[in-house]
N, C-alpha and C positions, 0 to 999 in steps of 0.2 A: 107563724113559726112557733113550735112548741118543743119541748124536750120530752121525748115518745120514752125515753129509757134513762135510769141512770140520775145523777153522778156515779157514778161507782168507784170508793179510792181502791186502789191497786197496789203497786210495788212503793213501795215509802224507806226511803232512804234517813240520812242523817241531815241531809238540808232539801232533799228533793222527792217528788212525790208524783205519781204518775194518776191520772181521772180520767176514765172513761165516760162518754155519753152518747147515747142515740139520737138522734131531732129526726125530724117529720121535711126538711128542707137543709139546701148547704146554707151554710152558716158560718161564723168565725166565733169560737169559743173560749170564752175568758174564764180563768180562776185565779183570785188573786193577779189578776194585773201578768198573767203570762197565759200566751194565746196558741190556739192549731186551728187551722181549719179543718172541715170536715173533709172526708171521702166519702165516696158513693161506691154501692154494691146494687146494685137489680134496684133502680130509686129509691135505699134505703141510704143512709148518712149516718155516720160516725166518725169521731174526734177520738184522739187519746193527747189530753195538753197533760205538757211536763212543766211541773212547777216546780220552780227553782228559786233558791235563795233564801229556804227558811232557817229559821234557826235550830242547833241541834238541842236535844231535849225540850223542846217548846211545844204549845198545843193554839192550833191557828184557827180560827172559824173561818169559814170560807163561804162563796156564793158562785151560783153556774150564771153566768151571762149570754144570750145569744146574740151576734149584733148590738149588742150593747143594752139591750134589755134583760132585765130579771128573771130569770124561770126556775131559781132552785136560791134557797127552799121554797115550795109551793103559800102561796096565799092560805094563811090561817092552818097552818102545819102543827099538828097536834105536839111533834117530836123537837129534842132538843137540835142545836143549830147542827150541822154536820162541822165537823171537826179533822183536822191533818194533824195527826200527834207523831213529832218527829223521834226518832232515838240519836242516842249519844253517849257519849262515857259517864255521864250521871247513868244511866240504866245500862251498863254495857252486863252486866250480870243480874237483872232480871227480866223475865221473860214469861210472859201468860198466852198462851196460844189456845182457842179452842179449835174444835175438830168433831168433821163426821161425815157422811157421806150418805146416799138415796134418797134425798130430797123430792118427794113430788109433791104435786102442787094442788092446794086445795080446788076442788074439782064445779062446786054449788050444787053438786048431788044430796042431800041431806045423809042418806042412806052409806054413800061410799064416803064421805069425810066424818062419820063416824064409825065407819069401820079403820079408817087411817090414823083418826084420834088426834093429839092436837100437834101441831109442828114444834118442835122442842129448837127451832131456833128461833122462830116468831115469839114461843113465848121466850129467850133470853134477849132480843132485844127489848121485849116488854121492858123488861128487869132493868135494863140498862138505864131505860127513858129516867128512872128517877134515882141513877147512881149518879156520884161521879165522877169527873174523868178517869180518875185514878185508879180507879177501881173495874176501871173497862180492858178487857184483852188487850193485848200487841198486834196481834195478830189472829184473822179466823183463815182457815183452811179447808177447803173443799174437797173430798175425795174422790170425785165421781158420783155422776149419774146427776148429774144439775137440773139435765132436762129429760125427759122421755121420749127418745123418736119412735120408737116401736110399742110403747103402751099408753094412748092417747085417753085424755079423760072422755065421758058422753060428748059433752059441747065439742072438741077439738073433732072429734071424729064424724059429728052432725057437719060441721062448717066443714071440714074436708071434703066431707061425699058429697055438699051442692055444690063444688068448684071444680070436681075433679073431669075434666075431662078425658082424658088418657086413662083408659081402662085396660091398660098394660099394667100400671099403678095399682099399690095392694089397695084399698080402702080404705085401712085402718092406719098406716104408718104415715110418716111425712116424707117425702123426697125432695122438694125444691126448698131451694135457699129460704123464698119468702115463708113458706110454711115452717121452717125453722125459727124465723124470725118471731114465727107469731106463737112459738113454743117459749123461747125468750121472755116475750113481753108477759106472757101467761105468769111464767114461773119465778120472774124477777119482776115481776110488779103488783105483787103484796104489799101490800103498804109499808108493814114493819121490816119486810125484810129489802124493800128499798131503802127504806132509812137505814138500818143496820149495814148494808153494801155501802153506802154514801160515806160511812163513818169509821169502818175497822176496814185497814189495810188486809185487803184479800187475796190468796193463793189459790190458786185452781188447775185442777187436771182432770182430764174427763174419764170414764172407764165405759163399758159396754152398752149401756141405754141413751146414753148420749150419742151413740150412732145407732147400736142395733144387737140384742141380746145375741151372746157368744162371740160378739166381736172378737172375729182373728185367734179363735179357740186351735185351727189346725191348718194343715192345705186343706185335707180336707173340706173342712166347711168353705174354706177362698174358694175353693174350685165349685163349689156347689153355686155360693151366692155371684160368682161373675159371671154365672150363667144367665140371671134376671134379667133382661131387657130395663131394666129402672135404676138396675144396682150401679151401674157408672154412675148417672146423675146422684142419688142418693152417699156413696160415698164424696163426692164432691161439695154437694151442699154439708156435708155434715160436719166434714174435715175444715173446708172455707169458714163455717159462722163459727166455729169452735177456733181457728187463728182472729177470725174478728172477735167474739165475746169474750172471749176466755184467754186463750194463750198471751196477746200481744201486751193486757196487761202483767203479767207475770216478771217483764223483762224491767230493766233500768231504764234511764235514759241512754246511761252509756251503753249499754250492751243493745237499745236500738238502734244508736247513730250507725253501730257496726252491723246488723240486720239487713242484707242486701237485699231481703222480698220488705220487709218493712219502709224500706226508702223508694223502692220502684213503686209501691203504692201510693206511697206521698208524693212521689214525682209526676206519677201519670196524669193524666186528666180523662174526665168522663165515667162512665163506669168501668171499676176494677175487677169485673167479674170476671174476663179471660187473664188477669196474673193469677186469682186464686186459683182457678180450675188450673192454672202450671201448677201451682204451690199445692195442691191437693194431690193431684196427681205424683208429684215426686214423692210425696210423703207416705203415700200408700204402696207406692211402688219396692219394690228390693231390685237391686243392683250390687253386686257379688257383695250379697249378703249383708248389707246395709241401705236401710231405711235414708232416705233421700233428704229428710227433715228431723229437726231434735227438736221433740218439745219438753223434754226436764229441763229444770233449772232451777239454781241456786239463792237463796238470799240469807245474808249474814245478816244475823240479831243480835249485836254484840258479843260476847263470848260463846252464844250458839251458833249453832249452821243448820240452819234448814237445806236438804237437796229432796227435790222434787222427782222420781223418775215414772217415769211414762212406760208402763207397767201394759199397756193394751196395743199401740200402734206403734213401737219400737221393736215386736216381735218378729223374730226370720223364720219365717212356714216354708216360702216357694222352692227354696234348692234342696228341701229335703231336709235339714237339718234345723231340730229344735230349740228355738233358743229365745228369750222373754225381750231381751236386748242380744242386738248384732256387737261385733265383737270392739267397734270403735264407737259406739254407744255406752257399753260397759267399760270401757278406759277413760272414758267424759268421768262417769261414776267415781272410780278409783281415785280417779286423780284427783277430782274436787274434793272427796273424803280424806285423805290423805295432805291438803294443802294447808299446810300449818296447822296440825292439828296437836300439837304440842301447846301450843296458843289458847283452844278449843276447852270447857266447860261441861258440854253439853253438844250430839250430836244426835238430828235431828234428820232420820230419812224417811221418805213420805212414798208411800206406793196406795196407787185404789186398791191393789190385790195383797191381801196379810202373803206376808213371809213366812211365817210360822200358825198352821191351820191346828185345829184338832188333830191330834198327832194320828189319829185311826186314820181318819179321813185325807190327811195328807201322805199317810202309807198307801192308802187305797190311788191317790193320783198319781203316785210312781207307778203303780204297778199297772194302771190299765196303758200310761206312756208306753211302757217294755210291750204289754199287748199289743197295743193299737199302732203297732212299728213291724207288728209280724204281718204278710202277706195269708191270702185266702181270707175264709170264712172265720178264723178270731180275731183278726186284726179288723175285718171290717164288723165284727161285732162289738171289738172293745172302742171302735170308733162312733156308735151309735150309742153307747155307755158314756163315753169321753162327751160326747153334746148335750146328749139329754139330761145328766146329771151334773152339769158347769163344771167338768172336770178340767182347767183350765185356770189354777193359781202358782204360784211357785216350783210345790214340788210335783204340779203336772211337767214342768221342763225342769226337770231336775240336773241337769248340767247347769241350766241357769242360779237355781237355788243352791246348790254348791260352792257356785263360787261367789255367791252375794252372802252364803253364811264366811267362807273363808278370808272373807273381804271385812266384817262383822268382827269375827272372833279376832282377826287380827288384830284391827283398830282397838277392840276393848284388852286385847293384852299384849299392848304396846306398853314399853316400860314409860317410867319419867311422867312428866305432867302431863297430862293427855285429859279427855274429856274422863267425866265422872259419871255417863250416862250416854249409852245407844238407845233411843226409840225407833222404834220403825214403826210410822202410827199408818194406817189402813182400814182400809171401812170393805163394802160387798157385798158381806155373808150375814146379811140381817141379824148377829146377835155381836153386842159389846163386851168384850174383856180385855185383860191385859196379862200375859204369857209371861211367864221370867226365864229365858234360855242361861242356861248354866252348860258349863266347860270342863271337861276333863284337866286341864291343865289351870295356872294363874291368870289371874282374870284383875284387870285398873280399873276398870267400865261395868256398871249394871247394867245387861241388855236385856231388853224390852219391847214384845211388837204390844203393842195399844189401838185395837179395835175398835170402832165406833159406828154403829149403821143400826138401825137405818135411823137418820136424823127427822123422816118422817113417812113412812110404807108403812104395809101392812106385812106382817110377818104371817105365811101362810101356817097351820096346824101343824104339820109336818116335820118342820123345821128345829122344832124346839127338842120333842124328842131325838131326833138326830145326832143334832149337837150336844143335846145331854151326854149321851154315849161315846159320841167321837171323842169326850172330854173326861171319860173314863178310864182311871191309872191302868184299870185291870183288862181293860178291852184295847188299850194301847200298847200295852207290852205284848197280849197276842195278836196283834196286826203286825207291830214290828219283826215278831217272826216270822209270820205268814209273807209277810215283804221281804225279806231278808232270802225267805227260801226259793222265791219268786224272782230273784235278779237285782230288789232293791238297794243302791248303793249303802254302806255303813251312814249312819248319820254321823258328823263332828260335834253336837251338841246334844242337848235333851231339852226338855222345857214342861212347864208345868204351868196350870190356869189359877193368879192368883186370887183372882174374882168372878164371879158369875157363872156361866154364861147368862147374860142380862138379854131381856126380850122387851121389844116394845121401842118407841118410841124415846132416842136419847141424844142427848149433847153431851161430847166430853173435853175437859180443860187439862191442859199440860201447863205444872205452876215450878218456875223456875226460877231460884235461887240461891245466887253464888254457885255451890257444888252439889246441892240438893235440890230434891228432884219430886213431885208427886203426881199422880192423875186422879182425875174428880169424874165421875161418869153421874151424868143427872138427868132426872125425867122428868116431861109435866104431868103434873096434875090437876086436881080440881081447879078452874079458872085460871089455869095456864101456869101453875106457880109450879116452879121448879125444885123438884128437894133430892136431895144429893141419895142414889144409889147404890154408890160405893167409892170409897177413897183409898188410893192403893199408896205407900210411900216406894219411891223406885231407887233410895239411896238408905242406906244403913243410919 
């Protein structure tokens, strides 16, 4: 009996803390003296034990037990002990988050892992092995694209094509659950970045590679890919290992007890591969105009509030009507934004896709929307523009971007004690910066979208110029006309890039205290040492 995956800490409360692990057999899984047993998926095994009863502000060393044997940390483990660092009103006002998104996974190609250059999280865990605790994040945060279903490295796509029997099946992508899994193990079992999972309380949401590039960009493309004879299975495995790897630790314990597909899993016996395929199923599906499943969610950090929203499979395509989230989706939003937020320091909303692009470029996404909505021969051209160009972030559903800036602006010019700072951190568009949107009117709150991608890809040639331009005062004021004359709605804000735009390979830190506020954007270098890019202050 082995442990295939994992520990991985998850959602960490003020005395409780949730561990994810994979094993190779069922098993009964201990940390610290509280136990789960596993479930099965297609003869794979996974546990999520909730540990309970730590103390708040404490830092606990911990061990994975299976059966009551030892498996974590591993025998002669180079890295420090893995660690549960609880919060509490000692830290309730500070807070160190890092953040980033496009993670792919080094490949053993020589050629293509230096064309990717070095993983800028691998090397911060490096960094961390000889800090200490104190000095370690609260929290890391993932943005999407964890794994790659549809861009397989040489070996993933060797070992594909001698298994694949179903030659319905593309060659190159993964469709079944198991192939998933063994994207997982790939990309979460780097050494340092299993230690680093094992040890910082992790957040995760997936965006478009984690199923399949353009995910749910329009009907259009829906109507295209449910034509595939593979694409049922293929969203099913994608959706199910992303509720088993990803989503379920995201939750509480209490917000699992109350989880109705979370407990029918626990309760079944055998393999739970026919609940996921329900749970997949509803989640992809729309029914008047709401998504069947919610995967945002919330976790308080003392006087901050992290909200998660699920920016890619919470979109409504099918009835015709464009929208990023359904309309009881986007009232989950509000309402948790809005929940005591006179209380609040610091608000913290998290989407894979930026809210605020290069202002040219997010002109240019309204306008092909107004196009690719007209019937004939420009609508289906501005729909062949709209895919092939990833026209498909915020202000491509620009009803949605309206009212998530109006949701925004409100929140920052809310009178009385209110936070001191909106972020909306986002990863994607392979280049890092950090936006400052400013207001016509009085403004409590510095808002801020904070970019950070890719955490480690290759940024194609193309790109840089691009974004150079989109990021031009004087090529953004004539796109906003050229938008404007074009049907594009008034914008309520404006915004401007106070850093970069940054290329290559980066990790970025959100450093929070009391009512100030700053971001750290850093990249490796020479033997993986990381030195700081740029530091932006995001409070006066």
């Amino acid at each position: 009996m082995t442990l295939v995956l994992g520990p991985v800490l998850r959602h960490v409360g003020d005395t409780t803390a949730m561990v994810w692990v994979q094993t190779d057999e069922p098993a009964e899984v201990t940390v610290l003296g509280c136990t789960a047993p596993t479930f099965e998926v297609q003869g794979h095994h996974y546990a999520l034990v909730a540990v309970e009863g730590l103390t708040p502000d404490s830092t606990t060393e911990y061990q994975v037990h299976l059966d009551g044997r030892l498996v974590w940390p591993e025998p002669d483990s180079k890295f420090p002990p893995s660690v549960i660092r609880t919060r509490g009103p000692a830290a309730a006002d500070e807070v160190r988050v890092i953040f980033g998104s496009c993670r792919y996974p080094k490949t053993g190609d020589a050629k293509i892992d230096e064309k990717l250059g070095q993983d800028a999280l691998d090397c911060y865990a490096e960094r961390m092995t000889s800090q200490p605790h104190e000095q370690w994040p609260d929290v890391l945060i993932l943005l999407g694209d964890q794994v790659y279903a549809d861009e397989l490295t040489p070996e993933a796509r060797q070992r594909l094509t001698g298994r694949r029997t179903n030659k319905k099946r593309p060659p190159d992508e993964v469709v079944s659950f198991d192939e998933y899994v063994g994207l997982y193990r790939h990309t979460w079992g780097d050494p340092e970045i299993r230690w680093v999972l094992s040890t910082l309380p992790t957040a995760m949401i997936f965006d478009d590679h984690d199923i399949r590039d353009d995910w749910n960009t329009s009907r259009a493309w829906r109507e295209a890919v449910n034509q595939k004879p593979w694409w049922r299975d293929r969203i099913r495995a994608g959706l199910a290992s992303y509720w088993v790897y990803q989503h379920i630790g995201n939750l509480s314990p209490q917000q699992l007890d109350k989880d109705a597909d979370y407990q029918k899993v626990l309760a079944a016996d055998g393999d739970r591969w026919p609940l996921l395929v329900d749970l997949a199923d509803r989640a992809d599906h729309e029914v008047d105009g709401e998504k069947g499943l919610r995967f945002s969610f919330r976790w308080d950090l003392g006087r901050s509030r992290l909200l998660m929203i699920d920016s890619r499979n919470s979109r409504i395509l099918d009835d015709g009507s464009r929208k990023m989230l359904g309309d009881r989706e986007f009232g989950w939003v509000e309402k948790h934004v809005r929940d005591g937020l006179e209380d609040l320091d610091h608000l913290i909303l998290a989407s894979s896709l930026p809210w605020l692009l290069p202002p040219a470029i997010g002109d240019l996404q309204t306008v092909n929307e107004i196009a690719a909505d007209k019937s004939g021969l420009r609508g289906a051209i501005a729909e062949k523009i709209r895919q092939a160009a990833d026209f498909e972030h915020w202000p491509a559903f620009s009803a949605s971007f309206l009212r998530l800036s109006d949701l925004i602006i409100g929140t920052a010019g809310a009178s009385g004690q209110g936070p001191a700072t909106v972020s909306v951190l986002s990863g994607d568009v392979h280049h890092s910066y950090a936006a400052r949107a400013e207001f016509p009117g009085p403004s409590a709150a510095h808002v801020h979208q904070l970019v950070c991608s890719p955490v480690h890809n290759y940024v194609p040639f193309f790109v840089k110029p691009v974004f150079k331009l989109g990021w031009s005062p004087r090529v953004a004021r004539l796109a906003r006309r050229w938008a404007r004359r074009h049907g594009a709605p008034e914008l309520p804000m404006s915004w401007r890039n106070l850093s970069g735009p940054l290329f290559g390979n980066t990790i970025a830190t959100l450093e929070i205290s009391a009512r100030t506020a700053q971001v750290v954007f850093e990249q490796p270098h020479s033997d993986c040492e990381l030195e700081v890019a740029a530091r932006i202050a995001l409070t006066d």
